[in-house]
ROROTOR-803235 format. One line per 4 residues: for each residue y, x, z of N, C-alpha, C, CB. Coordinates in Angstrom, 1 decimal, padded with zeros to 4 digits. Last residue first. Glycine has a CB too. Example, Ala and Ser with C-alpha at 12.3 -4.5 7.8 and 13.67 -1.06 7.14 Angstrom:
# ROROTOR-803235
-002.2/012.8/007.1/-001.1/013.7/007.1/000.0/012.9/007.9/-000.6/014.1/005.7  -005.7/013.2/007.8/-004.5/012.3/007.8/-003.3/013.2/007.8/-004.5/011.3/009.0;
END
This chain:
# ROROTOR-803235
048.6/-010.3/006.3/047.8/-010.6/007.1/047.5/-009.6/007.9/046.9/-011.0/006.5  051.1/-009.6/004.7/051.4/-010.4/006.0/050.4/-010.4/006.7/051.8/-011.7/005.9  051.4/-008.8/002.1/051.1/-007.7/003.4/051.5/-008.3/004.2/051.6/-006.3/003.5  050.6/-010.3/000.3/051.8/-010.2/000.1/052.2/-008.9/001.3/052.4/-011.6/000.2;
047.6/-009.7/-000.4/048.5/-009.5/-001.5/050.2/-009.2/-001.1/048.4/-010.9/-002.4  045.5/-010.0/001.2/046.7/-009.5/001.7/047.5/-008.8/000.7/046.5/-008.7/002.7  043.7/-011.9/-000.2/044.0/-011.1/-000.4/044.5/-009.7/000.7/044.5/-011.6/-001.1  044.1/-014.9/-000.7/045.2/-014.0/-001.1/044.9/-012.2/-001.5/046.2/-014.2/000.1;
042.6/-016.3/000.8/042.6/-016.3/-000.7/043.4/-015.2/-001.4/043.2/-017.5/-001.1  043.1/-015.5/003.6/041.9/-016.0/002.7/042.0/-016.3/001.3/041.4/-017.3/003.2  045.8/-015.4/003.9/044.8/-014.4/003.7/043.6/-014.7/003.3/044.7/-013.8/004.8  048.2/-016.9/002.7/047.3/-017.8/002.9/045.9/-016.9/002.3/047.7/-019.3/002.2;
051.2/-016.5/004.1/050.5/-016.6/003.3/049.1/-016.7/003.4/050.9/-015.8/002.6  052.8/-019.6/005.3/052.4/-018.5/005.5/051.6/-018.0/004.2/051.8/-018.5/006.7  056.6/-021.4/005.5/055.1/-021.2/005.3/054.4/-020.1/005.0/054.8/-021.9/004.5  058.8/-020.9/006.1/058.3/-022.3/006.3/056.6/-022.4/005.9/059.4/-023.3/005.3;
060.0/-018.4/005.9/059.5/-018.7/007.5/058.8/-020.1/007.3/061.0/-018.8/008.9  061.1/-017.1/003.9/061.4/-018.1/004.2/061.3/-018.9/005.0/061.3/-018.4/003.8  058.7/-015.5/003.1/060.2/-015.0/003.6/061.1/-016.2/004.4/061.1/-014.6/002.1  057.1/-017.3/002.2/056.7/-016.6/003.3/057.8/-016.0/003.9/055.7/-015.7/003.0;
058.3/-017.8/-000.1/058.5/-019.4/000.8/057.7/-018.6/002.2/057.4/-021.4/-000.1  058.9/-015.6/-001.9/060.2/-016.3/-001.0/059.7/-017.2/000.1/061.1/-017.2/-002.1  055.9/-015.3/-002.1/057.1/-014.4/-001.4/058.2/-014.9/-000.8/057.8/-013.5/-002.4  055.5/-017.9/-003.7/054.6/-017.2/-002.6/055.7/-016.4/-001.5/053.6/-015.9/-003.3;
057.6/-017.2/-006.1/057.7/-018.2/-005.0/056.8/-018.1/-004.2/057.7/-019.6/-005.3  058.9/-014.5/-007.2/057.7/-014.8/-006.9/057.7/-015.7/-005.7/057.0/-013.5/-006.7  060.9/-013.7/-009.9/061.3/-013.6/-008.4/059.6/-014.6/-007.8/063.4/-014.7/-008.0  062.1/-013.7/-012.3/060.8/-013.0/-011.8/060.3/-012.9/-010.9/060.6/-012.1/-011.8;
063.8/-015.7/-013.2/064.3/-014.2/-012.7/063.0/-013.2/-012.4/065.1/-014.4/-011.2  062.7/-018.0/-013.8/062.9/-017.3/-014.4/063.3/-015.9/-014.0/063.5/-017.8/-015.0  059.8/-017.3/-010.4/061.2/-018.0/-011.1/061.6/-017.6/-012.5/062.4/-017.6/-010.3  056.5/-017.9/-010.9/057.9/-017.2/-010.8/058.9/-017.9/-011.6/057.7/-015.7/-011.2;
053.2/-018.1/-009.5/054.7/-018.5/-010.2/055.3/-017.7/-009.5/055.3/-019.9/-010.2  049.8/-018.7/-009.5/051.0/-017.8/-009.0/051.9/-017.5/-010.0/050.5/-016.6/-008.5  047.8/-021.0/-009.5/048.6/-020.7/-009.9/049.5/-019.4/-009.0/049.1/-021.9/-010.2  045.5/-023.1/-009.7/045.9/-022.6/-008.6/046.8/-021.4/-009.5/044.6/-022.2/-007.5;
045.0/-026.7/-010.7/045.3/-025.2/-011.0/045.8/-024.4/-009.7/046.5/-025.0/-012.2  042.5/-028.7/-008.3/043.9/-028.3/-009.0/043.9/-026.7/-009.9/045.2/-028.2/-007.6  040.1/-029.3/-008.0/040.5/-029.8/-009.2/042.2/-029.3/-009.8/040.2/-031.5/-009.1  039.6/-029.1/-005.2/040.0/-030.4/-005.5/040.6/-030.8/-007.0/041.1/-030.6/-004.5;
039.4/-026.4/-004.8/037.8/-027.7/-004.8/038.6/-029.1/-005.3/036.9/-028.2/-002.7  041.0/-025.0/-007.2/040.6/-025.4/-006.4/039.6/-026.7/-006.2/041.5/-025.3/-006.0  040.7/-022.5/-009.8/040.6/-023.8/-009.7/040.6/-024.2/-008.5/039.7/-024.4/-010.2  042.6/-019.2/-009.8/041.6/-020.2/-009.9/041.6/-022.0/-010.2/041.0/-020.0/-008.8;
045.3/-018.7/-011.7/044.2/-017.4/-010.5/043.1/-018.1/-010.3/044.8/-016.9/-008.6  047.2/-018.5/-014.0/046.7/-019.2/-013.3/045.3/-018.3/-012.6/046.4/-020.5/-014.0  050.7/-017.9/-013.8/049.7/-017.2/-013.9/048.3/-017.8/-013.0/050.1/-015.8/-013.7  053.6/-019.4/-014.8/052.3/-019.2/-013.5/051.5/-018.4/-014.6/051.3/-020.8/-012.7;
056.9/-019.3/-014.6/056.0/-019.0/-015.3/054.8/-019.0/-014.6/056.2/-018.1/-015.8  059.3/-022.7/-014.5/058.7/-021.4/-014.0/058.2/-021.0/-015.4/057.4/-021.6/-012.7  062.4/-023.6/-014.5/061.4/-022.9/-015.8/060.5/-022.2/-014.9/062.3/-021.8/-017.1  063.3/-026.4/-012.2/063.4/-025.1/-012.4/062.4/-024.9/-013.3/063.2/-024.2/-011.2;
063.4/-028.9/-010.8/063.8/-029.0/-012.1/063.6/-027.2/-012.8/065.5/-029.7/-012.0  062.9/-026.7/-007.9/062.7/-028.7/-008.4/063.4/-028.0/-009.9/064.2/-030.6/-007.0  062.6/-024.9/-006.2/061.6/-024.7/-007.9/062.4/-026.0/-008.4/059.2/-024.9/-007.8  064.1/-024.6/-003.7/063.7/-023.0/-004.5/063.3/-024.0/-005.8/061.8/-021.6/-003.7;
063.8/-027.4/-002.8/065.1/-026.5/-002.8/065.1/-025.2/-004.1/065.3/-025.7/-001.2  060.9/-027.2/-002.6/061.6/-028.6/-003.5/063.2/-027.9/-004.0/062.0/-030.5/-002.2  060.8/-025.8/-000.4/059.8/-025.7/-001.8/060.7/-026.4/-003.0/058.2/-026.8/-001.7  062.1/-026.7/001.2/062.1/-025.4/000.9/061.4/-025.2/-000.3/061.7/-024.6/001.8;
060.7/-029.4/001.7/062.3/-029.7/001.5/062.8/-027.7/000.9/063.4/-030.4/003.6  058.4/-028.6/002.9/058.5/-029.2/001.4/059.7/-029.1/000.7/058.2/-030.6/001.4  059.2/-027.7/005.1/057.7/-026.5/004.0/058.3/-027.0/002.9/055.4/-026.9/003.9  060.1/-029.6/006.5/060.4/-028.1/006.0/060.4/-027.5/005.2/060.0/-027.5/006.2;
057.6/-031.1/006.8/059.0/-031.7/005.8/059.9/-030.6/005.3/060.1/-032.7/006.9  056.4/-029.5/008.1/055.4/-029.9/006.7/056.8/-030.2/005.7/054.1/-031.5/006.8  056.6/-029.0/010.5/056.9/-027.9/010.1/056.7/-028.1/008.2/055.9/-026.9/011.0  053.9/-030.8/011.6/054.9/-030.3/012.2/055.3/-029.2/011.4/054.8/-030.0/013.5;
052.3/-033.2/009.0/052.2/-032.4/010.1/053.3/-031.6/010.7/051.5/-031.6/009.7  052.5/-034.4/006.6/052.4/-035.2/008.1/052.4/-034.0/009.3/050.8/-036.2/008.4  052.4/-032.2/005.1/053.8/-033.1/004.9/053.9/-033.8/006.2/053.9/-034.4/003.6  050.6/-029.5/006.4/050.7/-030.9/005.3/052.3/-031.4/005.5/049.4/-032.4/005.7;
052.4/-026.0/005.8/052.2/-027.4/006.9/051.9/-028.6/005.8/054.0/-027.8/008.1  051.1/-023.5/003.6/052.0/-024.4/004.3/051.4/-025.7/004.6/053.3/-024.6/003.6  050.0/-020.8/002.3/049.7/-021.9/003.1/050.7/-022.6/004.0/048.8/-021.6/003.8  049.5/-019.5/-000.4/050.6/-019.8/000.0/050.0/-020.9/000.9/051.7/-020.2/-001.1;
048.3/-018.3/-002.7/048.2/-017.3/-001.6/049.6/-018.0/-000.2/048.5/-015.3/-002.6  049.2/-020.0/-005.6/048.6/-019.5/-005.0/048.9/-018.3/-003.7/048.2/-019.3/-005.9  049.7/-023.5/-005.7/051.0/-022.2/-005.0/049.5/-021.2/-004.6/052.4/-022.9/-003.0  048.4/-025.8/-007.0/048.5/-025.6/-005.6/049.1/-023.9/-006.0/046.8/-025.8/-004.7;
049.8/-028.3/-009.5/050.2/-026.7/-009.4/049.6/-026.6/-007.6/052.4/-026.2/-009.8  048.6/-031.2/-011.2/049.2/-030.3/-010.1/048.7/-029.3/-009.6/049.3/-030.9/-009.1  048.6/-031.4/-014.5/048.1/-031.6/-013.1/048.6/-031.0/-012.4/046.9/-031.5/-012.8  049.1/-031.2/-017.1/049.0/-032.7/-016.8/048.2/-033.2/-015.1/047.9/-033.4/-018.2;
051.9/-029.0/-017.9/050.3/-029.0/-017.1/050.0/-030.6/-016.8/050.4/-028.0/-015.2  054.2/-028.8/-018.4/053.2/-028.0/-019.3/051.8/-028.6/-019.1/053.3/-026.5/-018.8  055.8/-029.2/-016.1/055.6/-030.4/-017.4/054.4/-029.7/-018.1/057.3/-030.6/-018.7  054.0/-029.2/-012.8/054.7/-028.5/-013.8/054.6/-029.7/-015.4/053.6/-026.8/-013.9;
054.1/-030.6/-009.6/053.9/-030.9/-010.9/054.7/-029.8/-012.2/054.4/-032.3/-011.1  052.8/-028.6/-006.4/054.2/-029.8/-007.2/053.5/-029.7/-009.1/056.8/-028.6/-007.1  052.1/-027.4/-003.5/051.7/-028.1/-004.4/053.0/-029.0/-005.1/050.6/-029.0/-003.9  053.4/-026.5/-000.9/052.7/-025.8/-001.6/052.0/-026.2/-002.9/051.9/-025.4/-000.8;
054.9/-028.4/000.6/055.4/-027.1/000.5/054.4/-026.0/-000.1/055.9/-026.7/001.9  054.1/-031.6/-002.0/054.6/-030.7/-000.6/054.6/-029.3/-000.4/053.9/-031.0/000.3  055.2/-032.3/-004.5/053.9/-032.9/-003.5/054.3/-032.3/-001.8/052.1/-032.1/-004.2  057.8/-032.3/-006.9/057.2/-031.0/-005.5/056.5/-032.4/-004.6/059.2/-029.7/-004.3;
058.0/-032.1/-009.9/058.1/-033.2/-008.9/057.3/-031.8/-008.0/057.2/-035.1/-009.2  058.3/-031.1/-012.3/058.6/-032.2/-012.6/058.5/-033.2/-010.8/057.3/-032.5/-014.0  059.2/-027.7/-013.5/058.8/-028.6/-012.5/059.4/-029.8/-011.9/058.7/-027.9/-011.7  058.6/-026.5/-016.6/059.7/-027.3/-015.5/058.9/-027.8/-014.8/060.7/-028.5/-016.0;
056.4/-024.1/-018.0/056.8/-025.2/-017.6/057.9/-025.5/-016.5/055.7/-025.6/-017.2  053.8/-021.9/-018.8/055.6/-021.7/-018.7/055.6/-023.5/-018.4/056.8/-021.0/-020.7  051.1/-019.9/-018.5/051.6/-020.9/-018.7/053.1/-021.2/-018.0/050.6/-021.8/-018.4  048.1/-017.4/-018.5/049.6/-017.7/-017.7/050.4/-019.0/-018.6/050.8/-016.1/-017.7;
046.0/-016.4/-019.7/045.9/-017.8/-018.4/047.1/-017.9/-018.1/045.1/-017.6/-017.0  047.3/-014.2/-021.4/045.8/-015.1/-021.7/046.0/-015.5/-019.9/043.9/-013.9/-022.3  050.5/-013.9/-020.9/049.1/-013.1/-021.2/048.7/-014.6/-021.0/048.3/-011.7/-020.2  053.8/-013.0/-020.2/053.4/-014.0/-020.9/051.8/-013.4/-021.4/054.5/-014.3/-022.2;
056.0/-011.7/-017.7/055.0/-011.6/-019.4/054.1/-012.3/-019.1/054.3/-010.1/-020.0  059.2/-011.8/-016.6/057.8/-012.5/-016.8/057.5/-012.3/-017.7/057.5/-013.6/-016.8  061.4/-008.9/-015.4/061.2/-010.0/-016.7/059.7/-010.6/-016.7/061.4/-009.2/-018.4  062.5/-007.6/-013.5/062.2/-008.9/-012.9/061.8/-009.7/-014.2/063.4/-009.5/-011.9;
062.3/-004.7/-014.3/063.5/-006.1/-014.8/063.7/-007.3/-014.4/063.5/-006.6/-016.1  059.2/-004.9/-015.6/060.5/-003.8/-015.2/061.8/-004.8/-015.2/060.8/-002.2/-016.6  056.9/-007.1/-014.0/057.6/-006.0/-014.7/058.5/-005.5/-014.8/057.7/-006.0/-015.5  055.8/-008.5/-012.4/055.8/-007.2/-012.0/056.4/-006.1/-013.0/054.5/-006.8/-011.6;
056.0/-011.1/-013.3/057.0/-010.7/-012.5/056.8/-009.3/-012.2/057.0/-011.5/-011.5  052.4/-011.2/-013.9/053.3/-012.0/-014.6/054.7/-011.5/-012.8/052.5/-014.2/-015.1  050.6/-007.8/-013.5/051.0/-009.4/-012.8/052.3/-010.1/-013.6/051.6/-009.3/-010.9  049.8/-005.9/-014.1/050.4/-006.1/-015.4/051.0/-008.0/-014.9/048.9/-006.0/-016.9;
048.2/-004.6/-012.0/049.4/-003.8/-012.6/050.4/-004.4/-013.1/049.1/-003.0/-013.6  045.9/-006.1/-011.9/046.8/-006.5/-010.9/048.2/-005.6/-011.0/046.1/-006.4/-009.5  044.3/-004.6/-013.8/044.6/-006.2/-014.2/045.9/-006.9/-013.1/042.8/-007.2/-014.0  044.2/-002.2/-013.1/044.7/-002.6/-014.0/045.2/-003.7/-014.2/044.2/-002.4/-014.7;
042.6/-002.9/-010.2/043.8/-002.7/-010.3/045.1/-002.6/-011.9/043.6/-001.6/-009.6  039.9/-003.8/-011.7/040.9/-004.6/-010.9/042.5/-004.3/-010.9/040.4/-004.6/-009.5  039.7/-001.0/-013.0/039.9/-002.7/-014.1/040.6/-003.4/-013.1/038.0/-003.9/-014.6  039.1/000.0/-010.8/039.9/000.6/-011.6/040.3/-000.4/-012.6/039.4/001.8/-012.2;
036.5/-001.3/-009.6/038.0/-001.0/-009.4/039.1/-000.4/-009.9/038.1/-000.5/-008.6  034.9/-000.7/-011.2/035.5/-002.2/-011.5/036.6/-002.3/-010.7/034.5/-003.6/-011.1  034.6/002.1/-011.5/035.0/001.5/-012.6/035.6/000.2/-012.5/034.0/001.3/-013.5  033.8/002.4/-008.8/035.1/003.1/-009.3/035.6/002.3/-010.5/034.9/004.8/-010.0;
031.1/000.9/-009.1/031.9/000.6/-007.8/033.4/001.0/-008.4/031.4/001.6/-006.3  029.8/002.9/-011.3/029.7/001.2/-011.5/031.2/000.8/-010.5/027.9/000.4/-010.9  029.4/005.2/-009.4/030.2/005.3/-010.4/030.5/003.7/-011.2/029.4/006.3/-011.3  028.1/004.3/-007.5/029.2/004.5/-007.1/030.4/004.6/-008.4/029.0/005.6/-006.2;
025.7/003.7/-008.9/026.3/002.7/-008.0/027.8/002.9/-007.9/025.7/002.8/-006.6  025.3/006.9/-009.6/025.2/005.5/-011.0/026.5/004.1/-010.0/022.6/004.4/-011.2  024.9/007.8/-007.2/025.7/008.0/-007.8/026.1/007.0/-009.0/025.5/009.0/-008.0  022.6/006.4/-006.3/023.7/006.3/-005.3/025.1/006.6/-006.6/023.4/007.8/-003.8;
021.0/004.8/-009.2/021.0/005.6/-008.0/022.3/005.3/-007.2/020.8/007.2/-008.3  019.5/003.2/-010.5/020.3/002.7/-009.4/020.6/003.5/-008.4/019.8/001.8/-008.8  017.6/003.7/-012.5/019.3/003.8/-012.6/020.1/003.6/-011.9/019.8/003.2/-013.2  015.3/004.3/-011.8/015.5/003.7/-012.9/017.0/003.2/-013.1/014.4/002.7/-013.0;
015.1/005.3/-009.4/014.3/006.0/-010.4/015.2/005.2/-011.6/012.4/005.7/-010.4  015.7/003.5/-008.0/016.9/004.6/-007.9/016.8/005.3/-009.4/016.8/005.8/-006.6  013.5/002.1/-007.4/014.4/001.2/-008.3/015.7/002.7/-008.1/015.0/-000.9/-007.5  012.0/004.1/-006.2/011.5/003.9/-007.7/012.8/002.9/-007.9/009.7/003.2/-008.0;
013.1/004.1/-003.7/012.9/005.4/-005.1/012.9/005.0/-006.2/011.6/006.1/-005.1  012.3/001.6/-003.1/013.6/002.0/-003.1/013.8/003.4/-004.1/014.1/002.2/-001.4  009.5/001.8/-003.0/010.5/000.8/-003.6/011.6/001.2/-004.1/011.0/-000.1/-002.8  010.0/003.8/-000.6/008.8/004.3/-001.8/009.7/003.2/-002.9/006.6/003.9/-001.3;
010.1/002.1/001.2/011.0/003.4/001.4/010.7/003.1/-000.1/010.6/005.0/002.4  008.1/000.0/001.9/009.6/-000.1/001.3/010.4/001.0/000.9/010.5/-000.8/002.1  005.4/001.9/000.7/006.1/001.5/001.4/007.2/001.3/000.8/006.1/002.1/002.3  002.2/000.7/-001.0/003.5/001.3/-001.1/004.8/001.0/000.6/004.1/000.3/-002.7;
-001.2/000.8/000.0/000.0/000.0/000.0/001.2/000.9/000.0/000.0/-001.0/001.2;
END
């Protein structure tokens, strides 16, 4: 009978070694950070670029301090890496009336990041200026950013 040790050889045997691994590990990090180089607002100038999943639209109505309607989109925008108070909750009217202030009638640009369970786009926007609503509305004290998804993208967690 083989031992587990012995297993483990033989699947190294055939490409898995430590080094192969590590060298696979460098690569997709190096793509990740490429791909987080080229973020819609990270460019020189505070100018937005325009790539494969990002989308331009007016915002047609703010839900609450983390969800609102873009015209582009026939669904509602959840604010990626952005957790703010529900509307019923303490701190929610806030969240919203700051949200509604920064984007209402405003050109964003998003860059969409996932789907949420509920079917929304999950999106990370910017003003025309480049200026990154996540950022402002965590600056802003009315809502946090939202380390479970995020990341610690914005360096709050």
């Amino acid at each position: 009978m083989r031992s587990f040790a012995h297993k483990r050889r033989r699947r190294s045997a055939r490409g898995l070694s430590p080094h192969n691994i590590g060298t696979a590990v460098a690569i997709v990090a190096l793509a990740a950070c490429a791909g987080y180089a080229n973020l819609p607002g990270d460019t020189a100038g505070g100018a937005v670029a325009e790539g494969a999943g990002t989308f331009t639209g007016r915002v047609t109505r703010v839900v609450d301090g983390d969800t609102f309607w873009i015209s582009s989109a026939d669904e509602r925008i959840r604010v990626w890496g952005l957790d703010a108070p529900e509307v019923d909750m303490p701190g929610g009217s806030q969240a919203t009336a700051a949200l509604t202030a920064l984007i209402s009638g405003q050109r964003l640009t998003c860059r969409q990041r996932d789907i949420d369970r509920y079917g929304r786009i999950v999106g990370q926007c910017f003003l025309p200026d480049g200026r990154d609503i996540t950022a402002l509305m965590i600056e802003s004290g009315t809502a946090e950013e939202f380390c479970r998804y995020s990341g610690n993208h914005y360096r709050t967690c």
